[in-house]
C-alpha positions as CSV (number, residue, x, y, z in Angstrom):
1,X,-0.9,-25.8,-4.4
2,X,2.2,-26.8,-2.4
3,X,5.6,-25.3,-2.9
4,X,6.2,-27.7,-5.8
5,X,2.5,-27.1,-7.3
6,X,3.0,-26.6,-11.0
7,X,0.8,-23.6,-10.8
8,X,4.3,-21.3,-11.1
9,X,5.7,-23.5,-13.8
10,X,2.1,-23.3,-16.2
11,X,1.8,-19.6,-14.8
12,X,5.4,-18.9,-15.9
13,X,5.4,-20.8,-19.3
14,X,1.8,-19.0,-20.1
15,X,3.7,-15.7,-19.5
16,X,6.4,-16.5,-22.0
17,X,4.2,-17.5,-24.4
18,X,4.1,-14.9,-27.5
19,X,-0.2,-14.2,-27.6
20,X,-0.4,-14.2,-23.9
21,X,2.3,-11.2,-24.0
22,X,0.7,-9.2,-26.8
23,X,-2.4,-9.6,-24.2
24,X,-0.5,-7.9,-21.5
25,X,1.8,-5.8,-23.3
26,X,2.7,-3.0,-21.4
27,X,1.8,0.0,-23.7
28,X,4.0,2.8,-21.8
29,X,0.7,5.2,-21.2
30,X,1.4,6.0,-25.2
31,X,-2.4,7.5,-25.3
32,X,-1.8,10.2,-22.7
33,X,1.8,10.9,-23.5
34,X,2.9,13.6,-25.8
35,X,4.6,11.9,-29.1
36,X,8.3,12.2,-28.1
37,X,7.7,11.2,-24.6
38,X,9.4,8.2,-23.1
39,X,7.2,4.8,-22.7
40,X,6.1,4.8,-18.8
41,X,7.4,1.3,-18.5
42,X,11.0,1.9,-18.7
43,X,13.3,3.1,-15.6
44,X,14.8,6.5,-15.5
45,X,18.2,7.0,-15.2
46,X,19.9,9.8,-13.1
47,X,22.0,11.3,-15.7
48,X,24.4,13.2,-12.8
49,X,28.1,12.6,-12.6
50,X,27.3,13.1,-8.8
51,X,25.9,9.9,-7.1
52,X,24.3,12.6,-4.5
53,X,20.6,12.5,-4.8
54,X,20.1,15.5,-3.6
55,X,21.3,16.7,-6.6
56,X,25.4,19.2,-6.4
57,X,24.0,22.0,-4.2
58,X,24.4,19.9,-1.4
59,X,28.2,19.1,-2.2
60,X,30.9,21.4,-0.3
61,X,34.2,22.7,-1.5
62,X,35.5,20.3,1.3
63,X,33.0,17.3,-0.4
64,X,34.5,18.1,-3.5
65,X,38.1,18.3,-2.9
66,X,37.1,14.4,-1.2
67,X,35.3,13.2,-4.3
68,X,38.3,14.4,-6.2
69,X,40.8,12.4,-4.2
70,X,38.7,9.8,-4.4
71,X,39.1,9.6,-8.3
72,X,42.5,10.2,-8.6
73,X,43.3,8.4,-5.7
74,X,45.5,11.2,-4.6
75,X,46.0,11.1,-0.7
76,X,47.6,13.1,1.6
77,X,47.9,10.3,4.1
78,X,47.5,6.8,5.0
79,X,45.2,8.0,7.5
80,X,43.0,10.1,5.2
81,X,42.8,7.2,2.8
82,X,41.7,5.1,5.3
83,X,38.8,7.9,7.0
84,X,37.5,8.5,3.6
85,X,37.8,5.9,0.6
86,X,35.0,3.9,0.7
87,X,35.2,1.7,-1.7
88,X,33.6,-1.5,-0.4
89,X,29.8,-1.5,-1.0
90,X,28.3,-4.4,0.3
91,X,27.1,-7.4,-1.7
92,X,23.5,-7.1,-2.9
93,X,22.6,-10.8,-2.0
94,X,23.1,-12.9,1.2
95,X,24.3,-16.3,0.2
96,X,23.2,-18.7,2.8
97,X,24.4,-23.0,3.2
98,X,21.7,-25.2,2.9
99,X,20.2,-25.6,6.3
100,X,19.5,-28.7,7.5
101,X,16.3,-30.1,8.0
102,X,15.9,-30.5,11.0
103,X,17.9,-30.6,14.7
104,X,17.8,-33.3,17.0
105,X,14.8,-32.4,18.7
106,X,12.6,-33.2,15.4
107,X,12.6,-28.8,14.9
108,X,13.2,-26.6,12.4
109,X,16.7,-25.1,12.8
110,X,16.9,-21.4,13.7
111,X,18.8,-20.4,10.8
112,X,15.5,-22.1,8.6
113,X,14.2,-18.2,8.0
114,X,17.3,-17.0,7.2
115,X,16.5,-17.4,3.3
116,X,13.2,-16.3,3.0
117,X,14.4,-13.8,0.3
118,X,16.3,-15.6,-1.4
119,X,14.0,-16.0,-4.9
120,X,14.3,-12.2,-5.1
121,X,17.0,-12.1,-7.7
122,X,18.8,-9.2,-9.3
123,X,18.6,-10.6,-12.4
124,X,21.5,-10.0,-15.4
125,X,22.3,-6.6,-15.9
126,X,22.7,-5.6,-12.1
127,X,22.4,-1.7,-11.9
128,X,21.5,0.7,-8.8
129,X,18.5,2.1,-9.2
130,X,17.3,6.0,-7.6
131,X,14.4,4.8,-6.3
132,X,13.4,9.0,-6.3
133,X,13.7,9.5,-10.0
134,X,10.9,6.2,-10.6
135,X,8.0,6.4,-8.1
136,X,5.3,3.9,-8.6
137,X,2.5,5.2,-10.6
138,X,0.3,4.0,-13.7
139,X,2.2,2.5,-16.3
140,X,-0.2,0.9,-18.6
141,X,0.5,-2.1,-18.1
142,X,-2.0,-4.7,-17.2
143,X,-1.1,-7.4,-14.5
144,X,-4.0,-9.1,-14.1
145,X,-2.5,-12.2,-15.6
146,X,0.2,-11.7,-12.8
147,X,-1.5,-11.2,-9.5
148,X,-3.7,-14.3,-10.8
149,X,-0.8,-16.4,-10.5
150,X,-0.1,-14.9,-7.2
151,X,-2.9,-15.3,-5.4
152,X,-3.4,-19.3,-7.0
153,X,-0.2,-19.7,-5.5
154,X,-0.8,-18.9,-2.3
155,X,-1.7,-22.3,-0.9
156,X,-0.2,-24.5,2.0
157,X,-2.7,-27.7,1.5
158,X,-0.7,-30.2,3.5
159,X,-2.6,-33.1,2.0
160,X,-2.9,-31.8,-1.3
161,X,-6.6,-30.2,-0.8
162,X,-6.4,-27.1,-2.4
163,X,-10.1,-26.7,-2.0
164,X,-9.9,-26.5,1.7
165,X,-10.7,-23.6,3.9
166,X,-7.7,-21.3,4.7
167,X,-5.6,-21.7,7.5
168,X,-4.8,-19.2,10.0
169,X,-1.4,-19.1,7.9
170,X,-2.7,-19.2,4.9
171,X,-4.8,-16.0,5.6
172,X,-1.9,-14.1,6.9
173,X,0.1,-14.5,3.7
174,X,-3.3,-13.8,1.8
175,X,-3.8,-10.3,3.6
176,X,-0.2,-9.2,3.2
177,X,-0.5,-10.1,-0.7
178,X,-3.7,-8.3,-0.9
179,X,-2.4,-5.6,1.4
180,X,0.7,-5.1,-1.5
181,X,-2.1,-5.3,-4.1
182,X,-4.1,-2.5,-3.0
183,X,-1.1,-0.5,-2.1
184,X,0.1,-0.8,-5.9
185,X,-3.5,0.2,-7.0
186,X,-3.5,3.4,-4.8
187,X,-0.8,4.2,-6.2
188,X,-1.9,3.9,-9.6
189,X,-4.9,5.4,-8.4
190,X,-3.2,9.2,-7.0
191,X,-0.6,9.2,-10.2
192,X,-3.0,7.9,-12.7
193,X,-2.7,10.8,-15.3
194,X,0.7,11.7,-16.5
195,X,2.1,15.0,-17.3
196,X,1.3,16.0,-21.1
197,X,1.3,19.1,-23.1
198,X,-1.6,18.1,-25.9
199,X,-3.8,17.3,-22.4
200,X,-2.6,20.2,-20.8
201,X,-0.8,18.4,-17.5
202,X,2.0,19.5,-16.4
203,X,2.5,17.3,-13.6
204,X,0.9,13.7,-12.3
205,X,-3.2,13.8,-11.7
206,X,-4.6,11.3,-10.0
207,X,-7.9,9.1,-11.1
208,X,-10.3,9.1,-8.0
209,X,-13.0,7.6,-9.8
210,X,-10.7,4.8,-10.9
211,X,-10.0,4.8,-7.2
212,X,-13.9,4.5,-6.5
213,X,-14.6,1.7,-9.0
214,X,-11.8,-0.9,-7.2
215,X,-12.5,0.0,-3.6
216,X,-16.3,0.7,-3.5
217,X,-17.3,-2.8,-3.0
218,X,-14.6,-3.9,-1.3
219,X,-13.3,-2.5,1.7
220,X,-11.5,-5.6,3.2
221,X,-8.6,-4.8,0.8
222,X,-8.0,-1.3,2.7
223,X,-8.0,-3.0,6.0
224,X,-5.7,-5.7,4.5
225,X,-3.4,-3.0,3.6
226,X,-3.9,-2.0,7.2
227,X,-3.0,-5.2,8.3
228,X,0.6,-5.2,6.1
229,X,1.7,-2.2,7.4
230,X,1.2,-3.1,11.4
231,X,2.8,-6.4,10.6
232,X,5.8,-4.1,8.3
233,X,5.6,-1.8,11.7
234,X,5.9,-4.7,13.9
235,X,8.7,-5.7,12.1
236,X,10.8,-2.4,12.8
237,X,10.2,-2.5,16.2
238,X,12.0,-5.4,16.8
239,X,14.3,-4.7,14.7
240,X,14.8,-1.5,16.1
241,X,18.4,-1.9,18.2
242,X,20.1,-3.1,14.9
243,X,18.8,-1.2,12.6
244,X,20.1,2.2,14.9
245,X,23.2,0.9,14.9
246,X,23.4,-0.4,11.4
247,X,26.1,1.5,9.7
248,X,25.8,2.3,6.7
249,X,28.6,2.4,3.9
250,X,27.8,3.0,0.3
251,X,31.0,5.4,-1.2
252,X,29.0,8.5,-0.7
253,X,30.3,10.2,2.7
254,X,26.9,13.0,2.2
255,X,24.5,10.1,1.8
256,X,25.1,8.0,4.1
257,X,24.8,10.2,6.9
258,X,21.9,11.7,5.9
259,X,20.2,8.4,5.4
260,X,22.1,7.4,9.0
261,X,20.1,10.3,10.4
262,X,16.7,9.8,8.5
263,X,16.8,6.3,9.7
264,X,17.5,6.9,13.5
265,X,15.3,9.8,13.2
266,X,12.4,7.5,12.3
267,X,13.4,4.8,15.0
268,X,13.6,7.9,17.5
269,X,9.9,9.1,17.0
270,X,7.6,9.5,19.4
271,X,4.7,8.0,16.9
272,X,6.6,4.8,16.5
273,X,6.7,4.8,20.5
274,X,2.9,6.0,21.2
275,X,1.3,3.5,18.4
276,X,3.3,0.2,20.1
277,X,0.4,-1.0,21.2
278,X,-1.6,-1.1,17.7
279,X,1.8,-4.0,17.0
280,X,-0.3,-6.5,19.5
281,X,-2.8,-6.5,16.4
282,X,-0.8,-9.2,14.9
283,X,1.6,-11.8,16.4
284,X,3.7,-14.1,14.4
285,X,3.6,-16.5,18.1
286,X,0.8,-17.4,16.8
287,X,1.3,-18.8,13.9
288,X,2.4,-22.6,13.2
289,X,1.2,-24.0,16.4
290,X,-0.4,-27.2,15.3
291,X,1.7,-29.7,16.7
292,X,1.1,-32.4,14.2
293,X,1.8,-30.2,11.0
294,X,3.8,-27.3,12.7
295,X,7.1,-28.3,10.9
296,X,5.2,-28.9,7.0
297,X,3.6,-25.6,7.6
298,X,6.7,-23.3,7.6
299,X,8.4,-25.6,5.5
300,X,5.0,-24.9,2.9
301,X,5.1,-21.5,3.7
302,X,8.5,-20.5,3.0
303,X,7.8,-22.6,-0.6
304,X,4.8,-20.6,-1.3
305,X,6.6,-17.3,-0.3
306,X,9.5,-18.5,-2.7
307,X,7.0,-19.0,-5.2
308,X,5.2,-15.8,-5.4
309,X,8.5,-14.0,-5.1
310,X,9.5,-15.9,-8.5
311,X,6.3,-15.1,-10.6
312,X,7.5,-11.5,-10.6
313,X,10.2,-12.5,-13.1
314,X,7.2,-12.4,-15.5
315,X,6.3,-9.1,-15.0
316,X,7.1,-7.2,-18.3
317,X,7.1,-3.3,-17.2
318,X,10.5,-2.4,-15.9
319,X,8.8,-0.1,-13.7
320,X,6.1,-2.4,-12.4
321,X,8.8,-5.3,-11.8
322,X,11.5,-2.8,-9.9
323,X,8.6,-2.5,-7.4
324,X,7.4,-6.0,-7.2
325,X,10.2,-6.7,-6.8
326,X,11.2,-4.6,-4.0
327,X,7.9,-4.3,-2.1
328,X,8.5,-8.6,-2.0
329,X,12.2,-8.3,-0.4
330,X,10.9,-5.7,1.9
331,X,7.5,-8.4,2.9
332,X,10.3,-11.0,3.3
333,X,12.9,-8.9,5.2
334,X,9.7,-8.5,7.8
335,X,9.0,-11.9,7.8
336,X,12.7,-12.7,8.4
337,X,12.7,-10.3,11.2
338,X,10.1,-11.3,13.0
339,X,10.6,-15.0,12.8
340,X,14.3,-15.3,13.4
341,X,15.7,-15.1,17.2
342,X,16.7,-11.3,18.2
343,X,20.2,-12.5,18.5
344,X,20.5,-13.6,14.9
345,X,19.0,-10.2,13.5
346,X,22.5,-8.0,13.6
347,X,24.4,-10.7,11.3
348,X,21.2,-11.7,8.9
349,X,20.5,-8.6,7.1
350,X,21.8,-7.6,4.0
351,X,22.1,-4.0,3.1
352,X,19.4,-4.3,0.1
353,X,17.3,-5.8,2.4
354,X,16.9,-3.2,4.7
355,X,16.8,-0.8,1.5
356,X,14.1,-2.7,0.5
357,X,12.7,-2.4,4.6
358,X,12.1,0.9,4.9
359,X,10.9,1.6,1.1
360,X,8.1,-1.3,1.8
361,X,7.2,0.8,5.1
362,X,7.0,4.2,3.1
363,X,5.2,2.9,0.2
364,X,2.4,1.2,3.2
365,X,2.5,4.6,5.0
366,X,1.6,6.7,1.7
367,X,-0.9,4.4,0.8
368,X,-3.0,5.0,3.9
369,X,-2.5,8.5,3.6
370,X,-3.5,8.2,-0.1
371,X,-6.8,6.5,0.9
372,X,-8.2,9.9,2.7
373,X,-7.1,12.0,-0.1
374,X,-8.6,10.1,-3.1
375,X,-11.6,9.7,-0.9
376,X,-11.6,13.4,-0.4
377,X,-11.1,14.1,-3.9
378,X,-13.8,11.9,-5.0
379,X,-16.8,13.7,-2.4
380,X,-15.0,17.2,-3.3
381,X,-16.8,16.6,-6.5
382,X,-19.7,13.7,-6.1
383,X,-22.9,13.7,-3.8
384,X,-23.4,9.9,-4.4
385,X,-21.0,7.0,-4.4
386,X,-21.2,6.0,-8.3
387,X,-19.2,3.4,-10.2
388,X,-18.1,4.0,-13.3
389,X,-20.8,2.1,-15.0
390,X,-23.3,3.6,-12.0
391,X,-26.3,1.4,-12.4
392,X,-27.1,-1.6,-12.2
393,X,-30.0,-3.2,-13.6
394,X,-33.0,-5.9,-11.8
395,X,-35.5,-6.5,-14.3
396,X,-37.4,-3.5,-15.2
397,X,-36.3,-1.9,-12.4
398,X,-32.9,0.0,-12.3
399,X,-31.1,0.8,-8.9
400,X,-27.7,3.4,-7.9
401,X,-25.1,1.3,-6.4
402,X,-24.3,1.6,-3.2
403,X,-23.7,5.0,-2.0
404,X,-21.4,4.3,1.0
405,X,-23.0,7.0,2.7
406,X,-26.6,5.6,4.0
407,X,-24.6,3.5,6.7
408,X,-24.9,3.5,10.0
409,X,-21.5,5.3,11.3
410,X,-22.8,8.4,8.9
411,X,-26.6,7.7,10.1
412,X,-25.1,8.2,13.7
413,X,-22.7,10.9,12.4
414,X,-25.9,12.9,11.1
415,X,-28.1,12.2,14.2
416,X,-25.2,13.1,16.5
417,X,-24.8,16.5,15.0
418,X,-28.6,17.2,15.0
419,X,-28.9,16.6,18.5
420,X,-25.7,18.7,19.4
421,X,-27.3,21.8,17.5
422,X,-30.4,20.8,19.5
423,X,-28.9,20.7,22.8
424,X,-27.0,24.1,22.3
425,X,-30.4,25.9,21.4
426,X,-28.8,26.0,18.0
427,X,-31.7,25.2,16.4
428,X,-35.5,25.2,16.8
429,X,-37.7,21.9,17.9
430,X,-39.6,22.1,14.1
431,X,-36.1,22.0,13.0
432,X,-34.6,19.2,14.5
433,X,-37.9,17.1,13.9
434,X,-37.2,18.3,10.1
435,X,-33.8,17.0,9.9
436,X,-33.9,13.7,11.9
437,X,-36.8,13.3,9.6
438,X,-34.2,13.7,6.4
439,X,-31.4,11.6,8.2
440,X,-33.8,8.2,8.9
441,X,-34.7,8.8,5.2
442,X,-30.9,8.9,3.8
443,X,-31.6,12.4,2.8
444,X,-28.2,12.2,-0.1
445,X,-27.3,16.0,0.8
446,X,-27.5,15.6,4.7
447,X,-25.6,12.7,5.1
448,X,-22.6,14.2,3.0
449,X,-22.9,17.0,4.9
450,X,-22.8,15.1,8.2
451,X,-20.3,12.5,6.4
452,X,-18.0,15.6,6.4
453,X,-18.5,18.1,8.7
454,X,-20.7,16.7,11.6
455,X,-17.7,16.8,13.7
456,X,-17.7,20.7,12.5
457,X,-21.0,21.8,13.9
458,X,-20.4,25.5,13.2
459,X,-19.7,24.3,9.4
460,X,-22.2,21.9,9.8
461,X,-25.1,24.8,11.0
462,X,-23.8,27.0,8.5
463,X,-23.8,24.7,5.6
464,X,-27.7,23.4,6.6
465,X,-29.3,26.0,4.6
466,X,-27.6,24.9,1.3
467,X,-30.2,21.2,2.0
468,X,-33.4,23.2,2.6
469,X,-33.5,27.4,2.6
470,X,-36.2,26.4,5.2
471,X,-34.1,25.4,7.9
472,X,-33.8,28.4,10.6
473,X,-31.3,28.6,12.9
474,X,-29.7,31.3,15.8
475,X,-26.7,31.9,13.7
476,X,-23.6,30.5,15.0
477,X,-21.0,31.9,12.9
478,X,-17.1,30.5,12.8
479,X,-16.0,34.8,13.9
480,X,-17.9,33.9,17.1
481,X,-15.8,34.5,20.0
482,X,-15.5,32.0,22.6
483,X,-16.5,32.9,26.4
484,X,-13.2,30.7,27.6
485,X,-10.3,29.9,25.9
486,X,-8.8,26.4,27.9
487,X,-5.0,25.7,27.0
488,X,-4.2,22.2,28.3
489,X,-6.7,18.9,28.8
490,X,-5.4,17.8,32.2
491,X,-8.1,17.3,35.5
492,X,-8.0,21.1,36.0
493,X,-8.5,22.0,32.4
494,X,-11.3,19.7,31.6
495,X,-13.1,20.5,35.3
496,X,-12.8,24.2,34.0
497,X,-13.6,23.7,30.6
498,X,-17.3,21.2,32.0
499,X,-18.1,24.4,34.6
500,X,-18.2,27.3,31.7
501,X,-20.2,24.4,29.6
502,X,-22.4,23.9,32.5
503,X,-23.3,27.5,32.9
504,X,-24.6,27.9,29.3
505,X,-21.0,30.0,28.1
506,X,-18.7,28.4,24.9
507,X,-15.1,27.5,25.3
508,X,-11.8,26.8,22.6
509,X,-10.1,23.9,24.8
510,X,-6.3,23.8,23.1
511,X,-4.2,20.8,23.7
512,X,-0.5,19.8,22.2
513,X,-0.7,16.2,22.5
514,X,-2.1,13.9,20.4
515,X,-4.7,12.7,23.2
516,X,-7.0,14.2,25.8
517,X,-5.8,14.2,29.6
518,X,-2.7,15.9,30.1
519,X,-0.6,14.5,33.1
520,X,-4.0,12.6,34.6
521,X,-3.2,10.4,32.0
522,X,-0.3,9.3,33.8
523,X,-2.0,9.2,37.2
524,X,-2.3,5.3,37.3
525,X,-3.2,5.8,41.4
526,X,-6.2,8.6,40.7
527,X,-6.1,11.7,42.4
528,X,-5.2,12.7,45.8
529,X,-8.0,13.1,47.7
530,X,-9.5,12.7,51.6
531,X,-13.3,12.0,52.3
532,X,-13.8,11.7,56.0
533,X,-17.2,11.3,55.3
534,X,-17.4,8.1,54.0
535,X,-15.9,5.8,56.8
536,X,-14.9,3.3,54.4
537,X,-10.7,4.6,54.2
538,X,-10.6,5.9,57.4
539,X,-9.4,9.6,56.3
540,X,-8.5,12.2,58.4
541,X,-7.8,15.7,56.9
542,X,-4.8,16.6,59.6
543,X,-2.8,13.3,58.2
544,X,-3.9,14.1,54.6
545,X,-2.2,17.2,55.2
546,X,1.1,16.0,56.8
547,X,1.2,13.5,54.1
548,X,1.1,16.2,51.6
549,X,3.8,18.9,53.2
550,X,6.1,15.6,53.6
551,X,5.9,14.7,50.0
552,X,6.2,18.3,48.8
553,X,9.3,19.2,50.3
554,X,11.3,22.1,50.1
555,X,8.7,23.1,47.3
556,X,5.9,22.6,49.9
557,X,3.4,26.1,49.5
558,X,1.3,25.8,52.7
559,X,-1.7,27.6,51.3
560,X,-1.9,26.0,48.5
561,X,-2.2,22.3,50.2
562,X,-4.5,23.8,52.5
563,X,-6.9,24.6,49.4
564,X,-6.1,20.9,48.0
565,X,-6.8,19.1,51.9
566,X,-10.2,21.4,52.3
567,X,-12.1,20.9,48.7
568,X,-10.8,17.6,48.1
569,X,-13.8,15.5,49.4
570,X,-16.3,18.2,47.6
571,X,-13.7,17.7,44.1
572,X,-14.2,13.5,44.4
573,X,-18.0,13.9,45.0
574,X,-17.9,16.2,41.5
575,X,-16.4,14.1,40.1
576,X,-19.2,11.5,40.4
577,X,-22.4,13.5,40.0
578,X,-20.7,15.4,36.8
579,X,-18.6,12.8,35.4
């Protein structure tokens, strides 16, 4: 389907016709709301006189006496006027000229990207919306109709084969799609239930079976929704120099430095910095570099991005659309990003746009957190992975559906642990044949338990009697003090921590950072060191020495680098037998 496919036009004209919207009638959640409640579909609206979110406890006397002056335009000064009346918010929608086709040199212009979001309309009735007071969550309302149209648009045959294997294109805009699919489901998933007196909820409960049933057999949506958010991540760090600078300038002097701060907070942390690398995991270089078609594949692209963005003006749920709707500004202000030059980024933005950014990147980052805790949830209360219909039937025969935990990662997990317990004396040789026994026959109750705990191993040797009373072991018990306690992982730490383990004693090694390694980590060059034994370098301890005191300082401690110079050959050759 290319950009002019009628696939949209039949998709749209189906939506608007009157059975097909009884069929998908969005129903509000009226079966698990109380009687006066309001239909789930609808948007709240924030009832305060204050546009604060935060709510009036956050506003000053000196706040105040501004807001007041900024209604009754009553000013002390010119210059006051001018510091704090705000009045100009900026426009929610970036009109751009028609680009040309192409330039001279048969390329796309570089102002072709600029826009990619512009099918994302306001629509009549153009209000601001507190994203806080309507978070995505289950409405009722069945899309199914909607992501069908989605996903049959998402075609950019350049001879008109639709049938065709994907291109590498093709698939990108396919994973971020699915990506935004699955993210909506989690969500649906974690607020699934909603607050009701007659079912006794007072807040949101979430659905982890519900959870279970769309996930179970198909994990390559989580790991597209992986995918979207390094590619939403990517994005940002690019980005990144504007977007500190961006200033922000909505009328509200309180909110817009908090969200200045939240924002540049975010672009400050260290987790952005540390996880750079993970970016490499996608590359927009990479993407139209067939020379022959290069030009017809962006073009195609764009069109099919346009497209999709345009089938969620068929979405009937006020709710469901306001997030469409936003998650699909926030995909294309990515896209935009990363495909226009960095010195175009500063003047191509729009203010909703980068709303729209950062909400995309939330709504990605609480969706990978929502995948543990569902999961949690779900083995809190289940032994075996079950769908909601949980068998399925093979003739006479009838079979559980796959349990997700008789794999190989928790077949390793479970052997792993065994043979830790083993090693330690933990555990008795009968025993150890007993349980590697169970775990090579998917024993259900040892492979949870190893699922969960086997990086636990006093849990895990505590917990062993609850699979057979049978089991013996010596008793480890989590009140068992350690012999050492080690406070940093750096060379010294971990040699320290590998000589008490070596001698038979246990040790609690602590460490702040979110890695093993401590400074050693930054030691690119290794360790200082001198082996005159080994003729190879040439070493001599006296020069070792002087090379040491010179480098020191004024902080030289002579005793000290005599300690380092004298054990430094027997440290390296530790090193090598132990490690």
């Amino acid at each position: 389907a290319t950009p002019s496919s009628p696939s949209l036009e039949s998709s749209t004209a189906d939506a608007a016709n009157e059975e097909e919207e009884e069929e998908f009638e969005c129903d509000g959640g009226k079966d698990e709301l109380d009687d006066d409640a309001e239909p789930l579909c609808s948007l709240a609206t924030d009832d305060s006189s204050s546009s604060n979110p935060f709510g009036s406890s956050f506003e000053s006397a000196a706040l105040h006496s501004i807001s007041e002056r900024v209604v009754q335009q009553n000013w002390e000064s010119e210059s006051q006027q001018q510091t704090f009346d705000w009045n100009k918010v900026s426009d929610p929608v970036v009109h751009i000229p028609d680009a040309p086709c192409n330039d001279e040199t048969g390329n796309l212009p570089e102002t072709f990207w600029l826009d990619t979001c512009s099918k994302i309309k306001a629509g009549d009735g153009l209000r601001v919306v507190n994203l806080q007071l309507n978070p995505e969550r289950n409405t009722g309302y069945n899309g199914t109709h909607i992501w069908t149209a989605i996903y049959e648009e998402n075609c950019l045959a350049l001879d008109g084969d639709t049938s065709a294997p994907m291109c590498y294109e093709e698939r990108v805009l396919y994973r971020l799609l699915s990506g935004l699919h699955t993210s909506t489901t989690l969500s649906i998933a974690k607020n699934y239930y909603p607050p009701s007196k007659k079912k006794g909820r007072a807040n949101w409960e979430p659905n982890p079976q519900y959870f279970i049933d769309k996930f179970a057999d198909s994990p390559e949506h989580l790991r597209n929704l992986h995918f979207s958010y390094v590619v939403l991540l990517r994005a940002l760090k690019k980005a990144s120099p504007v977007l500190y600078n961006y200033e922000i300038k909505t009328g509200d002097i309180l909110d817009d430095e908090m969200a200045t701060i939240l924002m540049r907070r975010l672009l400050d942390s260290m987790i952005l910095k540390s996880c750079q690398n993970v970016f490499t995991a996608f590359d927009e270089n990479l993407m139209f570099k067939e020379q022959v078609n290069a030009i017809t594949l962006q073009e195609n692209f764009k069109g099919v991005f346009h497209n999709v963005s345009s089938i969620l003006d068929c979405v009937q749920c006020q709710q469901c659309k306001l997030h469409g709707k936003m998650a699909m500004l926030g995909y294309g202000t990515a896209l935009k990003i990363l495909f226009l030059p960095d010195d175009m980024l500063a003047t191509s933005l729009s203010r909703n746009e980068i709303v729209a950014f950062f909400n995309t990147i939330a709504k990605m980052s609480e969706s990978v957190r929502e995948v543990r805790e569902l999961t949690n949830m779900y083995w809190s209360t289940h032994t075996k992975l079950e769908k909601s219909d949980t068998t399925v039937s093979s003739g006479s025969d009838t079979k559980l559906l796959s349990t997700g935990i008789d794999g190989i990662d928790v077949l390793d997990a479970a052997v792993g642990a065994v043979s830790s317990l083993a090693n330690q004396g933990l555990i008795d040789e009968s025993t150890e044949t007993n349980l590697i026994q169970q775990a090579f026959q998917r024993n259900p109750e040892l492979m949870v338990l190893s699922k969960h705990y086997g990086s636990n191993l006093s849990k895990f040797l505590n917990f062993l009697p609850n699979i057979d009373s049978q089991i013996s072991t010596t008793g480890m018990t989590e009140n068992d003090e350690p012999d050492a306690i080690v406070i940093g992982t750096g060379l010294a730490g971990l040699s320290a921590t590998l000589n008490i383990l070596d001698r038979g004693g246990r040790v609690v090694l602590i460490e702040k950072e979110h890695r093993l390694g401590g400074n050693s980590n930054k030691a690119s060059s290794g360790i200082n060191a001198c082996c005159p034994q080994n003729s190879t370098y040439g070493d001599y301890l006296e020069s070792f020495k002087e090379d040491t005191i010179r480098s020191a300082g004024k902080s030289s401690k002579p005793h000290l680098i005599e300690t380092l110079v004298e054990n430094s050959e027997a440290a390296v050759q530790w090193l090598k037998d132990r490690v």
